[in-house]
C-alpha positions in Angstrom: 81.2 129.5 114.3 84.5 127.9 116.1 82.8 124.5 113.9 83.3 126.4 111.3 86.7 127.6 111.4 88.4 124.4 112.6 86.9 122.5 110.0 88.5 125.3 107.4 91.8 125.1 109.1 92.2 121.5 108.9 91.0 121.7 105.4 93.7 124.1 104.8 96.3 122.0 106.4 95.0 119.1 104.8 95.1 121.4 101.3 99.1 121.8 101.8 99.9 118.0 102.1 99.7 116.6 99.3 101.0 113.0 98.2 103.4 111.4 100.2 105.1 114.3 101.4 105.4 115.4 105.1 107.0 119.0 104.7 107.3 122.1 102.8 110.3 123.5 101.7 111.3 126.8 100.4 113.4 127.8 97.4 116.4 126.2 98.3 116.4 123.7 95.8 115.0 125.1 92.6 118.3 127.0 91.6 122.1 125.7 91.5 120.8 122.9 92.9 124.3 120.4 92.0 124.9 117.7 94.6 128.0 115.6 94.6 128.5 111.8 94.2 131.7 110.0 94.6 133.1 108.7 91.6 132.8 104.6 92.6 129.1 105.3 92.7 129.1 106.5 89.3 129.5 103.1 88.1 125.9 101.5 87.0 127.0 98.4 88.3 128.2 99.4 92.0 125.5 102.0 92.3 123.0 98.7 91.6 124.4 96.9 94.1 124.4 99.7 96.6 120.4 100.1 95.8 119.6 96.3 96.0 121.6 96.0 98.8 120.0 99.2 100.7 116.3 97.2 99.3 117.7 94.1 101.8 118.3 96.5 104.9 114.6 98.0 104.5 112.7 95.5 102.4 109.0 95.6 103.7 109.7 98.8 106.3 105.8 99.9 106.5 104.7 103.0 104.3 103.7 105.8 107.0 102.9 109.3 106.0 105.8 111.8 106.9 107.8 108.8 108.6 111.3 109.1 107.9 112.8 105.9 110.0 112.6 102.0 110.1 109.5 102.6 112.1 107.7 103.9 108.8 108.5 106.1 106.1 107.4 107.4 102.9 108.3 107.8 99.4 109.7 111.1 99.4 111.5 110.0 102.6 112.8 106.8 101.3 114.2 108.5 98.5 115.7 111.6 100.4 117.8 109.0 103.0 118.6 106.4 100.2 120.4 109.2 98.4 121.7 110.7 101.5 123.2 107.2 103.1 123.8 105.3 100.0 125.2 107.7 97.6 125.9 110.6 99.5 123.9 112.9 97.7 121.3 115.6 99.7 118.1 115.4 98.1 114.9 117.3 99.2 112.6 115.9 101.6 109.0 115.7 99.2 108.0 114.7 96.2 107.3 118.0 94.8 110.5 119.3 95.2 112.0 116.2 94.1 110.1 116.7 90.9 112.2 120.1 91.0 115.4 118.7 90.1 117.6 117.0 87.9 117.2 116.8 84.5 113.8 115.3 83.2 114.9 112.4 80.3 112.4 110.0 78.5 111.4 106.8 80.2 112.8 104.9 77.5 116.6 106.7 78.9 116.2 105.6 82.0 119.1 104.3 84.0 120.3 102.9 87.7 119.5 105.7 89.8 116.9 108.1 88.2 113.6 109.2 89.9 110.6 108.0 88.4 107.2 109.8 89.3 103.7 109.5 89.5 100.5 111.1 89.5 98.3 108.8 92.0 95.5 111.4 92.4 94.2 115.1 92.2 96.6 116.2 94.5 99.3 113.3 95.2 102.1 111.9 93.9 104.5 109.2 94.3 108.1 109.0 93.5 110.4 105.8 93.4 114.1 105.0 91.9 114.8 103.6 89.0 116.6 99.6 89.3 116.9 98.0 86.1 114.6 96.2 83.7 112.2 98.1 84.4 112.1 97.6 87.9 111.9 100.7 90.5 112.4 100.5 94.3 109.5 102.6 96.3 107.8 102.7 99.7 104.7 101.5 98.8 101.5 102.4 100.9 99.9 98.7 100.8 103.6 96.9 101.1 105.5 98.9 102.5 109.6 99.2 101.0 109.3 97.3 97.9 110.6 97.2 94.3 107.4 97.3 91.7 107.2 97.2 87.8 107.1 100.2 86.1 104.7 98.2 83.0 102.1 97.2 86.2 99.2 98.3 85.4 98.6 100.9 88.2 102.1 102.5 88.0 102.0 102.5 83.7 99.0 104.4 84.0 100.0 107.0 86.9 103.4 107.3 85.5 104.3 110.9 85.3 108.1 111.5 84.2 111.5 110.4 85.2 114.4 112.8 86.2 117.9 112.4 85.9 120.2 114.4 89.3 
């Protein structure tokens, strides 16, 4: 019997985790949600070189589930301290409520600074931010920080929509 319930509540805790995110959070988010920017970062052209250069400080940082420093970190992470360092914005920590936000535009819109998201199985997904050319900047699981393609093969067909915040 005591088998029996550990096993379910790890496969309940298990069940809540999903993708690269580390945390829940509640409704804080999903209404009025506006966060500020300062106007020099509005610029595409300074908020690209902000991105690339923020790619130099953490290029090849190794993916870790729920890691949120240079020791590891995931997606949602990278992406919830990029956007608070770089460009002063507060984003949620996971994926799912980074999927919450913003305004969702076509892939074909996208521009320096927009979340792109994936499906990348059942339950997970996988968020990056948009570069240029069709170029994103991620925490990858098998290399760690990194900027990928969004026509790669893998990431084309995983792609799940791109949101503007």
């Amino acid at each position: 019997m005591k088998r029996y319930v550990g096993r379910s509540i790890i496969f309940i805790g298990v069940s809540f985790l999903v993708g690269c995110e580390s945390i829940q959070e509640g409704s804080i988010y999903k209404q009025n949600y506006r966060p500020t920017v300062s106007k020099p970062l509005l610029d595409p052209n300074n908020m690209r070189k902000v991105l690339y250069s923020h790619y130099d400080e953490w290029q090849g940082v190794r993916y870790k589930y729920g890691g949120l420093s240079r020791q590891g970190i995931d997606c949602s992470g990278f992406v919830h301290l990029t956007f608070k360092s770089k460009l002063g914005m507060n984003l949620p920590r996971t994926t799912w409520m980074q999927a919450k936000i913003g305004q969702e535009i076509r892939q074909n819109d996208l521009r320096v600074g927009d979340l792109v998201f994936f499906k990348t199985g059942k339950t997970s997904n996988h968020v990056g931010i948009y570069l240029e050319k069709n170029k994103f900047l991620h925490a990858s699981q098998k290399k760690g920080v990194t900027i990928s393609r969004l026509d790669h093969i893998y990431w084309r067909s995983n792609y799940w929509k791109s949101v503007r915040i």
